[in-house]
Residue, then its C-alpha position, 0 to 999 in steps of 0.5 A: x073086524x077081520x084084518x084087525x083081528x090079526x092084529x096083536x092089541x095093547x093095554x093101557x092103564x092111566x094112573x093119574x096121580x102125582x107128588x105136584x103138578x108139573x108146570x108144562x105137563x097137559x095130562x090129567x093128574x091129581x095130588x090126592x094120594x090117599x086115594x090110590x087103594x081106591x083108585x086101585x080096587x076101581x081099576x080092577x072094578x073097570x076091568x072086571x066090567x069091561x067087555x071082553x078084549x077081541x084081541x090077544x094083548x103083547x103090551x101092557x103100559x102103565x102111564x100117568x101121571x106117576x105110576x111109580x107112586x104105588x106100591x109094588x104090590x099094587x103094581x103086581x094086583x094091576x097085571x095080574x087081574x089084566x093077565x087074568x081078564x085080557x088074552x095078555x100073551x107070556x111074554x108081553x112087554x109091560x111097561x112101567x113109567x117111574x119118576x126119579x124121586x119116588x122110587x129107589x133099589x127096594x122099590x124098583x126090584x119090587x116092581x121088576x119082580x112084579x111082572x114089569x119087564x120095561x122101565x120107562x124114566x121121566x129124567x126130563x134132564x140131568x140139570x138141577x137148573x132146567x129141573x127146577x125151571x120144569x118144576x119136577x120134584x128130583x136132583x140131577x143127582x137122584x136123576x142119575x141114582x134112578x137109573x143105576x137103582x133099575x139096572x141093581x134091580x135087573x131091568x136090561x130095558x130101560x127108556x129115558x125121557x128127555x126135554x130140549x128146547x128151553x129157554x136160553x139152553x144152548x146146543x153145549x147144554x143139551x149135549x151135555x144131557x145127551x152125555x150123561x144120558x148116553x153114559x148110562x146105557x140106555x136101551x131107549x130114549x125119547x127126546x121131546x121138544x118143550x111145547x107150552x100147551x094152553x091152560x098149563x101154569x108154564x104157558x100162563x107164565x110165558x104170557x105173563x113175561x116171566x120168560x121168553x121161548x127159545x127161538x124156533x130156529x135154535x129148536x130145529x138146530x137142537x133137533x138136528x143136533x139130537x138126531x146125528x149125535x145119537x145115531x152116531x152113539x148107536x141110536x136109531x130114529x124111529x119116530x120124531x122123539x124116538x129113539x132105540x139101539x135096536x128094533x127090540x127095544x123100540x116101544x111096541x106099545x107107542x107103535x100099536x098108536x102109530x098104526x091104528x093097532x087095537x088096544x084099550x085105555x082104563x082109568x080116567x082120561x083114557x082111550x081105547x080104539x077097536x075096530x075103528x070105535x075109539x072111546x075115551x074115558x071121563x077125565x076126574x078122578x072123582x067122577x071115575x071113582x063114583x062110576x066103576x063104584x056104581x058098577x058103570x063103566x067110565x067111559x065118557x064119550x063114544x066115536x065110529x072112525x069114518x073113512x075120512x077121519x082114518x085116511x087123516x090120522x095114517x097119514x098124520x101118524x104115518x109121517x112123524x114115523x121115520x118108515x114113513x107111509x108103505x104106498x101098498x099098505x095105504x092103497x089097498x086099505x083104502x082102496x085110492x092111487x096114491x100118487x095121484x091123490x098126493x103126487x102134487x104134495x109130494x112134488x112140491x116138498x121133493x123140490x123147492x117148496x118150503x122155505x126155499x130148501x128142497x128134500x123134506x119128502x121122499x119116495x123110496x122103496x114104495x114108501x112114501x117118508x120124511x126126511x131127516x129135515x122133513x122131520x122137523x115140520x111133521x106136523x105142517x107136512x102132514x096138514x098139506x097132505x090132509x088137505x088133499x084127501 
């Protein structure tokens, strides 16, 4: 536990409900809403039963799902028994993610006087059009209302949340988005490329002919697009969807992932890793319920990280970051020349390697990093370099 311990950990709670299921959306979630005071007394019931978090917390993150159909009351029940339960440190970034159209001004200042210091906004986008092709229950308009209701109630930390990529969406569609989104001040946006996961009804869909998939070169144009006009407006990439105005406002909680940094997941379907044991929880909500009910912890499933397994998810999480993989940090840590392990990866992507274009991996300042158009194939580039391990 030694070099973690001097790690600063996070804590994430899954709150799964939602008004209706999103057709692209793979997350786990569910519409019964009655059931939100229970789901509430048994998130405290988890934490209560919980064994104590080795680590001080300075994030705290409430996903879904759509958090923002509970109550502020029940936000601030939620933050308070973590503070009291956990080593949650004064001036934690706690995180909220909020949908347009269950939230409003009352609401939103209720949670901001609850304890909630970060808002995040699934706006998705600002077209009435593209929002009812993703089947999300908001306007444009409400979209818009969302964002000017959370600066009435006094968050000066606001994120974004942006899909590009859709069927038939030009580049003058998306900037479009970029520009409304850009008018209203944002501190952070996350830009996410539409992907059709299995099982999901939009994938269904797609195999049933109800539309076709934007061609994935226009994607990787869209994404080259999205990258210099928000740098332009004063936006930095730190990871491949993400984007700040500056360091401060970059999501310390997304990164605690990004760099095996501790931190525990409640509620059904969440992870939690320490000490490279990560475990996950059961994914109904129903099975959750009747567990922390019976006094049990939810955890389904257990799993020690092996050295192998590690050396995989640095480099995979590493590469899609823009700081890219620090060579000293990854040759200390597990205990290999770099170079000689992946210098022939590295050649091949520094040079003509992929498709017939070069510069898609570059050493610099003893990082090993993607560039800009290595960015687009993260994903392909880090399975060359797990290949070589």
């Amino acid at each position: 536990m030694g070099q973690a311990k001097k790690q600063k950990g996070g804590i994430y709670i899954h709150v799964p409900f939602c008004v209706k299921k999103c057709v692209y959306c793979d997350f786990f979630s569910c519409t019964d809403l009655g059931k939100i005071p229970v789901f509430v007394d048994s998130l405290i019931d988890e934490m209560n039963m919980t064994v104590d978090f080795p680590f001080h917390a300075d994030t705290l993150y409430i996903g879904g799902g759509t958090p923002s159909l509970l109550e502020p009351v029940q936000i601030q029940l939620l933050i308070d028994a973590a503070g009291n339960r956990f080593q949650v440190a004064p001036n934690a970034e706690i995180t909220l993610e909020a949908n347009p159209g269950t939230v409003n001004a009352e609401k939103l200042a209720g949670f901001r006087q609850a304890g909630v210091n970060r808002i995040n906004l699934g706006v998705q986008s600002f077209s009435d059009l593209a929002l009812e092709f993703l089947s999300r229950i908001h306007t444009a308009e409400e979209a818009f209302q969302s964002v000017e209701f959370a600066r009435t109630a006094g968050f000066d930390n606001v994120g974004l949340d942006l899909i590009y990529g859709l069927p038939g969406q030009t580049e003058r569609m998306w900037q479009a988005d970029l520009q409304t989104a850009l008018s209203l001040s944002p501190q952070h946006l996350s830009c996410y490329m539409l992907t059709y996961e299995p099982g999901t009804r939009m994938e269904n869909n797609l195999r049933n002919g109800c539309f076709h998939v934007l061609p994935e070169k226009n994607v990787g144009l869209l994404y080259e697009f999205t990258v210099q006009y928000l740098e332009d407006s004063g936006f930095n990439q730190y990871e491949v969807s993400s984007f700040s105005v500056s360091r401060r406002t970059r999501s310390k909680h997304n990164q605690k992932y990004w760099t095996h940094a501790p931190y525990i997941g409640l509620g059904p379907s969440a992870h939690s890793l320490i000490d490279n044991r990560r475990s996950w929880n059961v994914r109904s909500l129903e099975a959750y319920l009747r567990r922390t009910g019976q006094g049990q912890l939810p955890i389904e499933e257990t799993e020690e990280l092996n050295f192998r397994q590690l050396m995989m998810e640095t480099l995979y999480l590493r590469l899609r970051c823009v700081d890219g993989i620090s060579i000293p940090d990854f040759e200390k840590r597990f205990h290999i020349d770099f170079n000689r392990r992946f210098g022939a990866v590295v050649s091949t992507y520094e040079s003509d390697g992929y498709d017939g274009y070069d510069g898609y991996v570059e050493m610099i300042n003893d990082k090993c990093r993607l560039t800009r158009k290595g960015m687009l194939f993260a994903d392909s580039i880090a399975s060359r370099f797990i290949d070589s391990i």
